[in-house]
N, C-alpha and C positions, 0 to 999 in steps of 0.2 A: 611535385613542386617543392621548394626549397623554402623554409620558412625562415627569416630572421628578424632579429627583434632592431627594431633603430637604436642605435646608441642616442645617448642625452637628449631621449625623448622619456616621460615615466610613464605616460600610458596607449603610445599611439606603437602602432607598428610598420613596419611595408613589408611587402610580398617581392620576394628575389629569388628565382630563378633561371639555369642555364640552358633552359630548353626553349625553343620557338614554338615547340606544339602547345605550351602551357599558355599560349596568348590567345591559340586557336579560341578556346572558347570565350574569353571576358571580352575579345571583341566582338564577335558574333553575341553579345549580350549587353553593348554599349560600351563596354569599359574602355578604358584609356591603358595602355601600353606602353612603358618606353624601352625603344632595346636600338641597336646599333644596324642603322640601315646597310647598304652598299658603301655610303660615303661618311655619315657622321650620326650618331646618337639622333633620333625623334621620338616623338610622341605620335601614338599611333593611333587610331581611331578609324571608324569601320566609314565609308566616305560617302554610303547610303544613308547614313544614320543622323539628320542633321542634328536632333540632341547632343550628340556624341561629340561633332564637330564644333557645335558652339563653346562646349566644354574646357575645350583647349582654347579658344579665344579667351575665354575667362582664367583657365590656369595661365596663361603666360603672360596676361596683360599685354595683349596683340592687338595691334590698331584694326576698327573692323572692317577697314575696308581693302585692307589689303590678306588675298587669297590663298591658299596652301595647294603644295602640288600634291595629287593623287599619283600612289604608284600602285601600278597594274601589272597582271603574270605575261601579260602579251597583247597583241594588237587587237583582237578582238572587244575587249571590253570597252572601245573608244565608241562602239556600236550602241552602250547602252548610252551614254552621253550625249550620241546625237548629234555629232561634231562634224565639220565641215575638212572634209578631208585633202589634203594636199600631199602629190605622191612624195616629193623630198622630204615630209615632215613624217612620214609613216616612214620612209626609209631610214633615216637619222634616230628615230624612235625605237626599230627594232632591232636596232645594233646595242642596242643597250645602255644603261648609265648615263644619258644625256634626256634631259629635262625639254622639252617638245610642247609650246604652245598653239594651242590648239581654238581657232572661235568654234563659239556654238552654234547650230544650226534654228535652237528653238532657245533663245534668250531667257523665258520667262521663266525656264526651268535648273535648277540647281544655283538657285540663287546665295542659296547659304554658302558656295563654294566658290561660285567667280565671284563674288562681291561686288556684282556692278559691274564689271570688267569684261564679261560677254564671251569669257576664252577662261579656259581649262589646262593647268600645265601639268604634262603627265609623263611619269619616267617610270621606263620596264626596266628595273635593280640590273645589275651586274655581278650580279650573287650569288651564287646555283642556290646554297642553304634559303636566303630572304628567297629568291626566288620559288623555291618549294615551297616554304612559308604560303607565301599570298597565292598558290596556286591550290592550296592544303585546305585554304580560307573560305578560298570561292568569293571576293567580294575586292572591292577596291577599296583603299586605305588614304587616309592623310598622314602624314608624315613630316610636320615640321619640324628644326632643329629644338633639343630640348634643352631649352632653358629659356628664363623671363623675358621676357622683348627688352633690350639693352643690355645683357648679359652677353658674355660667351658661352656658344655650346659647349654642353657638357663634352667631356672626352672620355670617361669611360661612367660605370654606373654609381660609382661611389659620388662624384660633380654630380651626376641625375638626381640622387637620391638627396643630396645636401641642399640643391633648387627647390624640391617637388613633396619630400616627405611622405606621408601617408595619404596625400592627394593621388596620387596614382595606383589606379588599380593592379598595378604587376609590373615588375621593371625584369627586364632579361638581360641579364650580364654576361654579352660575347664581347670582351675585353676591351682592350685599348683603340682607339680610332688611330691609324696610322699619319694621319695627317691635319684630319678635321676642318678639309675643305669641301664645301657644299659642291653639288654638279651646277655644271654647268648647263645654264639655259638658252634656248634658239627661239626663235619664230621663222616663220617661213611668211613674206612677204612678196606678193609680184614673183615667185619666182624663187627668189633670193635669202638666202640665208640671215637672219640677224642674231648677233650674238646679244641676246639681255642681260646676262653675267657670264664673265669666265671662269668657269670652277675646274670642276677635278678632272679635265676630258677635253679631249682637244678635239675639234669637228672636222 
């Protein structure tokens, strides 16, 4: 791992490095991560881990009732969630890169993640690398845009680092965001397709 000192701080530090296995462990131990998903810079957090997750609601000043998507290595893991399946929304899901809202089958559970909202929105990366990443991990992740809630996402880790400071346990710098638009999210209703945002991915 890469160590470097923050500039026009005098005693605080961050941790930067260019590797994805260095995340392996500080989320698998709670920590916070930010590095450059499929689509745009997030902060990373282990999606089991509700400490972990509240964490991020408090670094970005995120309203708390609105939810973060979990990204997962594959379709499987929607099994631990408990989620009420629909075959268009598993198939749109496993094509990759498109964000797939999902309700949950047992409500009371993963509260700290639907917010009230009773459904789970979860996207399998479009990444081979992030994808080996979270399959390296063994666990499901959060992953929201990194920066303040009213900010622009950051676009590469230098913005991350000028947002976050030594508030973050490890920033991974795989470079610039080519575009720095979020994915794009569906639901599947009756049947039918609903687009809930158009990002990076056309359905």
């Amino acid at each position: 791992m890469e160590y470097f000192p923050q500039k026009n701080m005098s005693t605080n530090s961050v941790n930067i490095s260019k590797s994805l296995k260095d995340a392996i462990h500080v989320i698998r131990k709670g920590g916070l991560v930010i590095t450059k998903t499929d689509t745009i810079y997030g902060i990373l957090a282990d999606a089991t881990n509700r400490e972990s997750v509240e964490k991020i609601y408090t670094l970005k000043g995120r309203e708390l009732d609105k939810p973060f998507i979990v990204l997962i290595p594959d379709i499987r893991y929607l099994d631990y969630f408990q989620v009420s399946y629909t075959e268009k929304g598993e198939k749109i899901l496993s094509t990759r890169g498109i964000t797939v809202i999902f309700k949950l089958q047992d409500s009371d559970r993963f509260g700290y993640i639907h917010r009230g909202t009773k459904k789970i929105a979860f996207r399998i990366p479009d990444d081979r690398e992030f994808l080996n990443f979270l399959q390296e991990i063994d666990k499901p992740v959060v992953a929201p845009s990194a920066n303040p809630s009213g900010l622009e996402p950051a676009k590469n880790i230098e913005e991350a680092v000028s947002y976050f400071q030594d508030r973050v346990d490890l920033y991974i710098d795989r470079g610039e965001v080519s575009s720095n638009v979020p994915s794009t999210i569906v639901e599947v209703e009756n049947g039918r397709v609903k687009i809930v945002r158009q990002g990076s991915k056309q359905v």
